[in-house]
N, C-alpha and C positions, 0 to 999 in steps of 0.2 A: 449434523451441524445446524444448531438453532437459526443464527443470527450472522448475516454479509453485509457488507457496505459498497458501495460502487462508486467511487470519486469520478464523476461524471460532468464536474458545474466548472471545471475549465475553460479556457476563449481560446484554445489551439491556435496562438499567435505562430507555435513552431510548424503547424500544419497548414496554413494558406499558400496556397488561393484554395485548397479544399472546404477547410470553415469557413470562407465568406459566408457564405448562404447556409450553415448547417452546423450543429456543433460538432465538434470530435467524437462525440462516442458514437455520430452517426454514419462518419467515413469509415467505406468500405472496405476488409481485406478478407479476401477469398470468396467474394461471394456477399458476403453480410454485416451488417454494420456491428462496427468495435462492440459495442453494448448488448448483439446478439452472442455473440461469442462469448462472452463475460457470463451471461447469464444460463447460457446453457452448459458452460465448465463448472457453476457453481450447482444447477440442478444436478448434474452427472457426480456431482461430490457429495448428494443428499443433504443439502442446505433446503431448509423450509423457509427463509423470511429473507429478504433482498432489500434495502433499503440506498436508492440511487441519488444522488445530489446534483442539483440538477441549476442550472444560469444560465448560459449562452445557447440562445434558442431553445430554451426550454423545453416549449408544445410537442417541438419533435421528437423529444425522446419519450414523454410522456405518453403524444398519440402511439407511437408505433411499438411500444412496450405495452401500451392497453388493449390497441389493436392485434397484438400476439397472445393474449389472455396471458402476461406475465413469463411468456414460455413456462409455464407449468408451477410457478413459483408464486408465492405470494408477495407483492411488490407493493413496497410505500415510495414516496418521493420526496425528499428535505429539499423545500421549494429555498432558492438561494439566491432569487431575481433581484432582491431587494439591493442585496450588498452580496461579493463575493467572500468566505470566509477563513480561507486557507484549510490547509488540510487538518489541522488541529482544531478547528471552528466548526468545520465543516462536521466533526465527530460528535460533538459535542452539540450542537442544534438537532442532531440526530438520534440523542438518546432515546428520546421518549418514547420512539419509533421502532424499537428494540424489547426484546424479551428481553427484561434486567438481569435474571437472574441468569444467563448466558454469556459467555464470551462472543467476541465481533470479530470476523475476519474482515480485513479490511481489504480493497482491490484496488487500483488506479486503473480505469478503463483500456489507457493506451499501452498493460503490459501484458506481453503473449509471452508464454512460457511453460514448459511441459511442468510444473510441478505438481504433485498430486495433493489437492486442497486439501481431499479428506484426511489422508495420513498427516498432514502440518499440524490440521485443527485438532485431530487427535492425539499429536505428541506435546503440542501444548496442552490441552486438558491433564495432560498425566503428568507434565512435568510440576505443575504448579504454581506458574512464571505468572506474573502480573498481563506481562505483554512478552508476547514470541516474535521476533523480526524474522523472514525469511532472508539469508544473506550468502552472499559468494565471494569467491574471492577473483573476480571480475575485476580488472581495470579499470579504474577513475580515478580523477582526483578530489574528493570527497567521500571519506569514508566514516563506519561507524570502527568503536574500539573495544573489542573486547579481552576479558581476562579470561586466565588457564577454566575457567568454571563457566565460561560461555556469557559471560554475564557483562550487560555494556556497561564501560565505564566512562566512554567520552567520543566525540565526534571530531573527523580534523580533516581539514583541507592540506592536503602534502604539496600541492602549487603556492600556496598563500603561508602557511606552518599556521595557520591559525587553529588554534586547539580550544574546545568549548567542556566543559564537563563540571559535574557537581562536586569532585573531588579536588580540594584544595591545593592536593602535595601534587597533583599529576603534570598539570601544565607541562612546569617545565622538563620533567622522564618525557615527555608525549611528543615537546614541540621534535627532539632529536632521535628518534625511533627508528631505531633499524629494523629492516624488513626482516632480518631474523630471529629476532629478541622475542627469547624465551618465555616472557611475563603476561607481552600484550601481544594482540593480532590485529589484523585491518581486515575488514570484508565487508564487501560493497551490499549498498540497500538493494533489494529487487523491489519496492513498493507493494508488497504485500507483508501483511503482519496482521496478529490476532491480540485482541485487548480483552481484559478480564473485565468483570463487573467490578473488582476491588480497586479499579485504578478511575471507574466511573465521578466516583462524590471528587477525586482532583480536576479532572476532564469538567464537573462544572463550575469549578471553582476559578477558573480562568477568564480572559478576557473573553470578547466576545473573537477578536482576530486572531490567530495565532498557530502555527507551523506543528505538526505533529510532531517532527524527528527531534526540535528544540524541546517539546516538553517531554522526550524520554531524555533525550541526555538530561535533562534538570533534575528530573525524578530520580536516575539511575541510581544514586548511592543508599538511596532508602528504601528501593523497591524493585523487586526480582523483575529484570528488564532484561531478556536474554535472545541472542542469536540461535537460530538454528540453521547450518548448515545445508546449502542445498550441496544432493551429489554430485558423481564426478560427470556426470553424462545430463547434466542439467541444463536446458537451450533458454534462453532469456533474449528479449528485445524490447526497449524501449518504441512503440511504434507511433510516439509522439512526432516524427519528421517526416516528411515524404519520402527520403532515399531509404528509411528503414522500412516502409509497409513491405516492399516485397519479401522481407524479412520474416516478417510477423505473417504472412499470407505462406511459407515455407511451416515455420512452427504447427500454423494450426492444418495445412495438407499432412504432415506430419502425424500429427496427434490420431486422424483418421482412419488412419493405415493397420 
């Protein structure tokens, strides 16, 4: 694995009174901060180049990822103090920072999760896919949509019916979808995903703001944007809340064992 990304440059508004004084990727589970954890799941996956985005208290994640010599990785930082960029922005300020010629796994700091990076990033490389979402079929209400071929064809919120996609005819098949229909399927985002160089020249062609998951649904009818299934024994946690850390401090005692 050439090339990671660490969405780091969050204000953890869902985790106060922890981020007062600290950003998220600095709060602690098991022992060590969110952004230690991240970083040594992606060294243990043979990732050579780390690149973390970095806002809300900055210095600290910068001192104490310098002060650990990178955990063993080599680490840039998309500084993002200026303005915060969205997770779409946030890719894309970060290219240059990247081995081009490589696909990006990308990470959100505050997700803990048994999946195994290396086998992801290498089933996208072989599949051929623009972008690989890691996805499940986890409960929410926001989800992405894919067709019998794994491939997304639109995003939808089943509390709202609001359906987003690049496909004209789907709306209205999509706003009324049944959980069993044959065609399409729902399976929730795990916020990691791997992007190709080939989706790079769209990536800067954008604004400078802008949302990751809105510009694969955009892209998806013209370009191989596809789901990979996590298994059936797959542990996921958003560990952006406080009632969830002890969640995410279980995953990673877990992971150890």
């Amino acid at each position: 694995m050439k090339n990671a990304m660490i969405f780091a440059a969050g204000l953890g508004t869902r985790l106060k009174p922890y981020t007062d004084h600290c950003p998220k990727a600095m709060v602690e589970v098991a022992g060590l901060p969110m952004i230690a954890h991240q970083l040594l799941r992606l060294r243990n996956a043979g990732c050579e180049r780390v690149v973390i985005n970095v806002h809300h208290y900055a210095e600290q994640i910068i001192d104490y990822v310098t002060a650990n010599n990178g955990f063993g990785l080599e680490v840039a930082f998309s500084d993002e103090r200026g303005q915060l960029l969205d997770t779409g922005g946030g890719i894309r300020k970060a290219l240059p920072l990247f081995d081009a010629a490589h696909p990006v796994l990308v990470h959100n700091v505050d997700i803990f999760s048994n999946a195994d990076l290396a086998t992801l990033y290498a089933t996208h490389i072989h599949s051929g896919a623009d972008a690989s979402l890691l996805v499940s079929r986890r409960h929410t209400s926001r989800y992405f949509v894919f067709d019998n071929e794994d491939r997304l064809v639109a995003w939808k919120n089943t509390q709202t019916g609001e359906v987003r996609t690049s496909h004209p005819h789907l709306p209205p098949v999509l706003e009324h979808l049944a959980e069993d229909d044959e065609r399409y399927h729902l399976l929730a985002f795990s916020g990691i995903h791997i992007i190709s160089p080939s989706l790079f020249p769209l990536l800067e062609q954008q604004g400078e703001i802008f949302s990751i998951t809105n510009f694969y649904w955009q892209h998806a009818s013209r370009h191989r944007i596809c789901g990979i299934e996590a298994p059936e024994d797959f542990r996921w946690v958003d560990a952006g809340k406080p009632e969830t850390l002890p969640r995410a401090a279980e995953i990673v005692t877990e992971s150890y064992r």
